[in-house]
C-alpha positions in Angstrom: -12.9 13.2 14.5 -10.2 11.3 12.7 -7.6 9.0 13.8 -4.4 10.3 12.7 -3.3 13.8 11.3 -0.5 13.8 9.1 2.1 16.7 9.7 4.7 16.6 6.2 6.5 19.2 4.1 5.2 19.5 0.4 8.2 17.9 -0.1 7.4 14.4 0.9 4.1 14.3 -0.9 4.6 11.2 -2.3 5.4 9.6 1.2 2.7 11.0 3.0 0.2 9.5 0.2 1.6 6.0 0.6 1.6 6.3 4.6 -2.0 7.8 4.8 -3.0 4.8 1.9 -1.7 2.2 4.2 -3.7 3.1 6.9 -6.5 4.1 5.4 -7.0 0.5 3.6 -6.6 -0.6 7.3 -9.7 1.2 8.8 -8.2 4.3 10.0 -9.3 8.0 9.5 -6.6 10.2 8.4 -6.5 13.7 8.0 -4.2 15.3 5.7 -3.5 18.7 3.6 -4.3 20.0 1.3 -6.8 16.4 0.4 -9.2 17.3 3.5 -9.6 21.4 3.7 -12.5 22.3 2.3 -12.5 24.8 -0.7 -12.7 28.5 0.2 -12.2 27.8 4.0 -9.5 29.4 6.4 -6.4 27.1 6.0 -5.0 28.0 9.5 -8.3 27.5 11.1 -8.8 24.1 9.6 -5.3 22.8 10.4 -5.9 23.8 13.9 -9.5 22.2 14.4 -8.0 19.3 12.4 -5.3 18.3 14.9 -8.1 19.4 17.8 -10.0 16.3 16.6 -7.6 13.8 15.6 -5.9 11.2 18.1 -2.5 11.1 17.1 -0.2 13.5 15.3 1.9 11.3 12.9 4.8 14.0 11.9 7.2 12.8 9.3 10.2 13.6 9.7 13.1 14.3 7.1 15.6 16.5 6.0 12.7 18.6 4.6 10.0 19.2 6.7 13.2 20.1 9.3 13.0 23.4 7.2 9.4 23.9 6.8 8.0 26.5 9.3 5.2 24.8 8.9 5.2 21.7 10.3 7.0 23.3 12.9 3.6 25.5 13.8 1.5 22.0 13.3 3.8 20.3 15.9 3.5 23.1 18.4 -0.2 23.0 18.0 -0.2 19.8 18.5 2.0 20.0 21.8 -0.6 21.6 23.7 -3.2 19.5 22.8 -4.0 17.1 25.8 -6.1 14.7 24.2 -3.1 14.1 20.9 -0.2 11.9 20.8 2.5 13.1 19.0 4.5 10.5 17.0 7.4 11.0 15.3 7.8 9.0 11.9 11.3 9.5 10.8 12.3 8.7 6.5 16.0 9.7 6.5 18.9 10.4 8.7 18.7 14.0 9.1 19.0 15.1 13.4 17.2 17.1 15.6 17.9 21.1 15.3 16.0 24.1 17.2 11.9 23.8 17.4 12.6 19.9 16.4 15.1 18.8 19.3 13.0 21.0 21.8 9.4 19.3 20.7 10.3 15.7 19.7 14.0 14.9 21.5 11.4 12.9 24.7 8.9 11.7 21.6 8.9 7.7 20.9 9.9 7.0 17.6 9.4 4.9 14.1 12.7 4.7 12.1 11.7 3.7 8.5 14.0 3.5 5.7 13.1 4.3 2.3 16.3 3.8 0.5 16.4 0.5 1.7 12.7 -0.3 1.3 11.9 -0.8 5.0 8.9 1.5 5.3 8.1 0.1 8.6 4.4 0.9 7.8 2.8 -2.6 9.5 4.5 -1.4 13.0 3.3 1.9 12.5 -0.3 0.9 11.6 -0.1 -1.4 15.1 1.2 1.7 17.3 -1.6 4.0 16.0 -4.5 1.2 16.7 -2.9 0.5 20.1 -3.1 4.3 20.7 -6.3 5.1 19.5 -7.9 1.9 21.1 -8.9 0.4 17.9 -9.2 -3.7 17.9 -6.6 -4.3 20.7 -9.3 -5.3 23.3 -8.3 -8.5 23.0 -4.2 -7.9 23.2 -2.4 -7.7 26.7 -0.4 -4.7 27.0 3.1 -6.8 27.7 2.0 -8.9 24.2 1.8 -5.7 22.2 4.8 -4.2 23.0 7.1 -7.6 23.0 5.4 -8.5 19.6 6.0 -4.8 17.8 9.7 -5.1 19.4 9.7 -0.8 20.3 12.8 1.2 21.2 13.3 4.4 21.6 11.5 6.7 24.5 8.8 5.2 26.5 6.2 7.7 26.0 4.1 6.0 23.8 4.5 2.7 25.0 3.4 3.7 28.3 0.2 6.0 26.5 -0.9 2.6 25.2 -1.9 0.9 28.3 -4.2 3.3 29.4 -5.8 3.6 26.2 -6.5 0.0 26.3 -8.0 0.1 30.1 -9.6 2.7 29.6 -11.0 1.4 26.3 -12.2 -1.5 28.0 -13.4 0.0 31.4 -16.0 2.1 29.5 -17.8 -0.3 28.1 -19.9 -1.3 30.9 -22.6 -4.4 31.2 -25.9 -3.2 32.8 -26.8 -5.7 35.4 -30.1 -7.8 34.7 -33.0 -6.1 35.8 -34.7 -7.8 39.0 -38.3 -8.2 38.9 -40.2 -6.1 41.6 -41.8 -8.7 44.6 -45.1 -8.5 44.9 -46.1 -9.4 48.4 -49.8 -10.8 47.7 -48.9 -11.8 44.3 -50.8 -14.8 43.3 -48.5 -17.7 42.5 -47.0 -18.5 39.7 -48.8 -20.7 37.2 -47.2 -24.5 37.1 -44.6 -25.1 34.3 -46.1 -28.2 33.6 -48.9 -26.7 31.6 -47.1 -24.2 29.3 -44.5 -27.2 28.3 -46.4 -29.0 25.7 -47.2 -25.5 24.0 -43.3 -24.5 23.9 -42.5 -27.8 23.0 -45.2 -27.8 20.1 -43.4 -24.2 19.0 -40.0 -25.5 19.5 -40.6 -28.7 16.8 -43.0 -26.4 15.0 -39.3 -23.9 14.1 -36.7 -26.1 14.3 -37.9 -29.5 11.9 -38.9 -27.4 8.9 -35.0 -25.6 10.0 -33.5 -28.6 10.0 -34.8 -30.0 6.8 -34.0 -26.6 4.7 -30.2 -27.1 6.6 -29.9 -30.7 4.8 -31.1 -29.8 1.6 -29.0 -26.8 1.2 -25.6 -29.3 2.5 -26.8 -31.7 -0.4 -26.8 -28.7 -2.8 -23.5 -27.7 -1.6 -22.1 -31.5 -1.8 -23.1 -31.8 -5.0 -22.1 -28.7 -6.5 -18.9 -29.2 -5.3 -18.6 -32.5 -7.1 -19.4 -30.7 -10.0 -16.5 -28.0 -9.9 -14.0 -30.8 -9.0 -14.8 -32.6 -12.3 -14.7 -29.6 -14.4 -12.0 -27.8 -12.3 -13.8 -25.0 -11.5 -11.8 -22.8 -9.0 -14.5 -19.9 -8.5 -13.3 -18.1 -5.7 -10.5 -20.6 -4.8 -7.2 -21.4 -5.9 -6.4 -24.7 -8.7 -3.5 -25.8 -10.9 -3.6 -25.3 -14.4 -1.1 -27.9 -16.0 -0.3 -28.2 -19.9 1.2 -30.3 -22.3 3.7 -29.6 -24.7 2.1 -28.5 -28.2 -0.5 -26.3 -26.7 -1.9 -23.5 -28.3 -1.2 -19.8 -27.3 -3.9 -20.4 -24.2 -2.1 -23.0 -22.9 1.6 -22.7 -22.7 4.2 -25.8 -23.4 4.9 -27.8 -19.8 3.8 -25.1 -18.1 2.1 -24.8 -14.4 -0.1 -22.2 -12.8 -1.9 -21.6 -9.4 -4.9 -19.0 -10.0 -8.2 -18.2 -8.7 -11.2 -17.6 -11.0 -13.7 -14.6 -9.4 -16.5 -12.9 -11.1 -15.7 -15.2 -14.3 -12.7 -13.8 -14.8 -8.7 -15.3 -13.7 -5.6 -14.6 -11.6 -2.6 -16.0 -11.8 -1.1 -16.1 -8.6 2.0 -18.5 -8.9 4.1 -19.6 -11.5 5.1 -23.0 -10.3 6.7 -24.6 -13.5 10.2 -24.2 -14.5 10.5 -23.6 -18.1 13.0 -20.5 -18.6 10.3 -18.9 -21.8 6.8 -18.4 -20.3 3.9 -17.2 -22.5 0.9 -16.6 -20.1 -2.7 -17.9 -21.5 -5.1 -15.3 -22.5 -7.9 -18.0 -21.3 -7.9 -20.8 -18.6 -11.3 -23.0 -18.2 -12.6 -20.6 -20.9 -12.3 -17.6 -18.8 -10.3 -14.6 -19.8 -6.6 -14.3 -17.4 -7.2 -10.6 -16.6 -4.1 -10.3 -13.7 -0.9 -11.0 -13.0 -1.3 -11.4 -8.9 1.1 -9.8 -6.0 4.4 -11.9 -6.1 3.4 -14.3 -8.7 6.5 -15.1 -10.2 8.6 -13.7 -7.2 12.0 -15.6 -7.3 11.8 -17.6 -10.5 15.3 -16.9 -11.1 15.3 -19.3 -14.2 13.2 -17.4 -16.2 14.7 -15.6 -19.1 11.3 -14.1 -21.1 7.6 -13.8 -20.9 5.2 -13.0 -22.8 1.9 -10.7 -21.4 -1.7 -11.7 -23.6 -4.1 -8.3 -24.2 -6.4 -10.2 -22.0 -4.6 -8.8 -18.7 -4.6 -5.4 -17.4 -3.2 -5.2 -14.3 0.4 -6.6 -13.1 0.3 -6.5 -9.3 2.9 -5.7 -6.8 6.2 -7.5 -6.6 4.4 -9.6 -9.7 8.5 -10.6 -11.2 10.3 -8.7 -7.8 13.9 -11.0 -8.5 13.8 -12.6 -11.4 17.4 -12.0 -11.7 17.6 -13.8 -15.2 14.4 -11.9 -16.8 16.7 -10.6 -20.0 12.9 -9.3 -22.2 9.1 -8.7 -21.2 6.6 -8.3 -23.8 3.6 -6.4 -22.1 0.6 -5.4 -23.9 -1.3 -1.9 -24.5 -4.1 -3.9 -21.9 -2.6 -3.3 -19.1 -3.4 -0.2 -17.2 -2.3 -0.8 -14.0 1.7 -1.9 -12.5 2.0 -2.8 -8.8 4.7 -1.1 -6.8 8.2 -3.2 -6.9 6.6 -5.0 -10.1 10.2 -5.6 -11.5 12.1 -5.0 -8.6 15.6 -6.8 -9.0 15.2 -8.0 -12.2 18.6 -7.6 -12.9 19.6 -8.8 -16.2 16.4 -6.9 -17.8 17.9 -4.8 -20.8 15.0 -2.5 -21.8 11.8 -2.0 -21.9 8.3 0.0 -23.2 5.6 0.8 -21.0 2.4 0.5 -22.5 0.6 4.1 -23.6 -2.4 2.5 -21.1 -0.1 2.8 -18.1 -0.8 6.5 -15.9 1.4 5.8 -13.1 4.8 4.7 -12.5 5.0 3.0 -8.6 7.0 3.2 -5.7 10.5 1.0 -6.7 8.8 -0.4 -10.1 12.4 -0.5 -11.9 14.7 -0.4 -8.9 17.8 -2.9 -8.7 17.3 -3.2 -12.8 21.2 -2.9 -13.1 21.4 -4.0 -16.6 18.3 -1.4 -17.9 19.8 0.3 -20.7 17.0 1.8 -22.3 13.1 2.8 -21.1 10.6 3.9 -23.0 7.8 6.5 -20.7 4.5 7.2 -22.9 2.6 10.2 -22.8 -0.1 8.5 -21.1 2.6 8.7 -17.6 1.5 11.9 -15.1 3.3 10.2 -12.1 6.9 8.9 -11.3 6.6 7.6 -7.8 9.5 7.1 -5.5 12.2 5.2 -6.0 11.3 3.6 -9.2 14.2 3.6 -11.2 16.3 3.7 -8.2 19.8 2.1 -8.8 19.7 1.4 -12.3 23.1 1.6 -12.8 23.2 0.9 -16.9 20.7 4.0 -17.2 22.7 6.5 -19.5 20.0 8.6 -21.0 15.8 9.2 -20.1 13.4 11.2 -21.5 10.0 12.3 -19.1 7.2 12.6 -21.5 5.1 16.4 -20.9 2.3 14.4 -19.4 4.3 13.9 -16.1 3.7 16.5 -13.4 5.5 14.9 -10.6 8.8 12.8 -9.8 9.2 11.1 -6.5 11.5 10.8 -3.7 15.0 8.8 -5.2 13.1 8.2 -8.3 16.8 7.9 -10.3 19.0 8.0 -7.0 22.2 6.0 -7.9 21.9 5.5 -11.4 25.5 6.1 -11.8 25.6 5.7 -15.9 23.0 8.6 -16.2 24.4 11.7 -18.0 21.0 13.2 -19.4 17.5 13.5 -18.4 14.6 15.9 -20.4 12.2 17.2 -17.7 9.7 19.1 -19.1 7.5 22.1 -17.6 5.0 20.4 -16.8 6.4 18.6 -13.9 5.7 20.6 -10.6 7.1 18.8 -7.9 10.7 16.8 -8.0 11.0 14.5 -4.5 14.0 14.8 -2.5 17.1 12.7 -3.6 15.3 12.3 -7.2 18.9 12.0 -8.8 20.8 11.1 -5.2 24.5 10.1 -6.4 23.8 11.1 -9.9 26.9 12.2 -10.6 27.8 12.9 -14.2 23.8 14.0 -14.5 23.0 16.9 -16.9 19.1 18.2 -16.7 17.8 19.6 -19.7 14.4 21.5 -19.5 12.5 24.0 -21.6 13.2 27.8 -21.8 10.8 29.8 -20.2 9.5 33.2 -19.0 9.3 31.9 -15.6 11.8 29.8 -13.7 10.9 26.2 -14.2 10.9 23.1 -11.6 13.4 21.1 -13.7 15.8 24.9 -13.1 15.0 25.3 -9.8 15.8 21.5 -9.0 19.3 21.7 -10.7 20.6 25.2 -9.0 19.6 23.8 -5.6 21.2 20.6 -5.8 24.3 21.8 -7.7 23.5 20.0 -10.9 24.2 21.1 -14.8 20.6 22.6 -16.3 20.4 23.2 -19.9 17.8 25.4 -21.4 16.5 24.0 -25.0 
């Protein structure tokens, strides 16, 4: 049995992966298709025992699976299911029609927002837990619904209640067994002879205990003495603070928080205030291997920075507004960049992504106003939502054949753009991809067979150009 199954059009792939990410990294079971149907079995079948065992039905909702008989079949299903909540997770503005209006108009509802970022994906993660019963025990039912502020229908909100009681009323303490009474039972030996035995046992367990407990403080004492001296941070967060003339580990009047684990470091603040920054490649002799979630977020002075091969991964939000970021140097090292990495950087000019990096996440680029110029290696299969969204400077892009898919408002409102190559390869283009593109031109490849770059174009009115 799973927790949640996830109802979507084909459409909102991309969305559905992030939402069924979320909550899986939470502790929750999702089901969703095609990930979880087993080769070679009946699909209809298996969506129909899937939404059988799951607690909640989590339908998103957008202006595409509104057109997908489909989802329409999954939320009837689901509709005569006793045992399943249906919940209603809406992405975009489009209303109710037909099967829709009729199934959902009395549902309770979760209004996110992609365009503006507001996934609403921490309230939607607490409504599912409150409705399957999952670590609420311990919240009152008036707490949990001031705290997650809900609107909309009460159906859900009064579903989550009774989940919680009757969570809690089956789990049932069996009363302590009461020894039988034995009428010409002999009587009970006095306590006054077994005491010196226990209390023998007792000082027998607990001195040896207590002298192990001590030793293992001293150790601890002293080892922390040790790591103080030598600022060791293994595990827990330090400062590392330079002078001017430093080599290229140690950068000029510079200042880091990071955390050392597995012998390797994280930066995960930039606390100085220089305007040029060239990360270490070493702090305490260990090799700087990340860039952590948010760890420059706001510096607004900083104009450049420089990346050592030593890191591979930039996480999420790493430089989200640094507004005066004009050049980033980042190394063939790094494999991995976090969603909304350089989100709002928005005097960045251009940039090259490393041939290391697979994956392009959600809003990576977005706000990036002044981004004239990107280079996308061959290494790229994926171009996640909304990650050059609103790169207004954009005039020209080239997607490399090694992408396959484009996500939801990938280039929506980049307002400069007049061309984009989009190979064959690419099989799925989210909806809104090139929202408010207005003087766009697609160029794709000729073909015997009707590509998805074509099919894109004709069915959102825009200019395709066979080369």
């Amino acid at each position: 049995m799973s927790d949640v199954f996830i109802s979507h059009s084909s459409k909102d792939k991309d969305i559905a992966d992030k939402v069924v990410e979320y909550l899986e990294e939470r502790g929750l079971t999702c089901w969703i298709a095609p990930r979880d149907i087993v080769p070679g079995s009946n699909w209809a079948s298996s969506i129909s025992t899937a939404i059988t065992a799951s607690k909640v039905f989590l339908v998103i909702y957008s202006e595409n699976s509104s057109e997908s008989d489909q989802v329409t079949k999954e939320i009837s299903l689901a509709e005569a299911k006793k045992n399943v909540t249906v919940l209603p997770y809406k992405i975009d503005q489009t209303e109710l029609t037909g099967a829709y209006e009729y199934y959902l108009t009395g549902a309770h509802w979760i209004y996110a927002d992609y365009k503006k970022k507001d996934y609403k994906l921490e309230e939607l993660y607490q409504i599912i837990t409150g409705i399957t019963g999952k670590n609420i025990q311990n919240i009152t039912n008036n707490t949990y619904i001031d705290n997650l502020h809900i609107h909309g229908s009460a159906n859900i909100s009064s579903d989550i209640p009774n989940v919680v009681s009757s969570s809690n009323n089956n789990v049932k303490t069996p009363a302590a067994p009461v020894p039988a009474v034995q009428k010409n039972s002999p009587p009970a030996p006095a306590v006054q002879k077994k005491s010196p035995s226990k209390l023998k046992i007792i000082l027998f367990i607990t001195i040896p205990l207590a002298v192990i407990i001590i030793l293992i403080i001293c150790i601890l004492i002293f080892t922390s003495g040790n790591n103080t001296q030598g600022n060791n941070t293994e595990g827990g967060t330090s400062v590392a603070e330079t002078s001017e003339g430093s080599s290229d580990t140690e950068p000029a009047k510079s200042s880091f928080e990071y955390t050392i684990h597995g012998g390797v470091v994280e930066i995960t603040k930039f606390i100085g205030s220089e305007a040029g920054v060239n990360i270490p490649s070493t702090i305490e002799g260990k090799a700087v291997t990340s860039i952590g979630d948010d760890a420059f977020n706001g510096c607004t002075s900083l104009t450049s920075i420089t990346i050592p091969n030593s890191v591979t991964s930039i996480g999420g939000g790493a430089f989200i507004g640094c507004t005066s970021l004009t050049s980033i140097t980042i190394p063939n090292s790094v494999t991995s960049i976090g969603d909304d990495a350089f989100h709002d950087c928005s005097s960045l000019t251009n940039i090259t992504i490393p041939d290391s990096v697979t994956s392009i996440g959600w809003s990576t680029f977005s706000g990036c106003t002044s981004l004239t110029s990107i280079t996308i290696p061959n290494s790229v299969t994926s171009i996640l939502g909304y990650a050059f969204d609103d790169c207004t400077s954009l005039t020209s892009i080239t997607i490399p054949d090694s992408v396959t898919f484009i996500g939801v408002y990938a280039f929506s409102d980049c307002t400069s753009l007049t061309s984009i190559r989009i190979p064959k390869s690419v099989k799925g283009i989210g909806n809104n991809a090139f929202k408010d593109c207005k003087h766009l031109t697609i160029y794709g490849e000729r073909s015997i067979f009707i590509t998805c770059a074509e099919t894109y174009a004709k069915e959102n009115n825009i200019p395709f150009v066979a080369e």
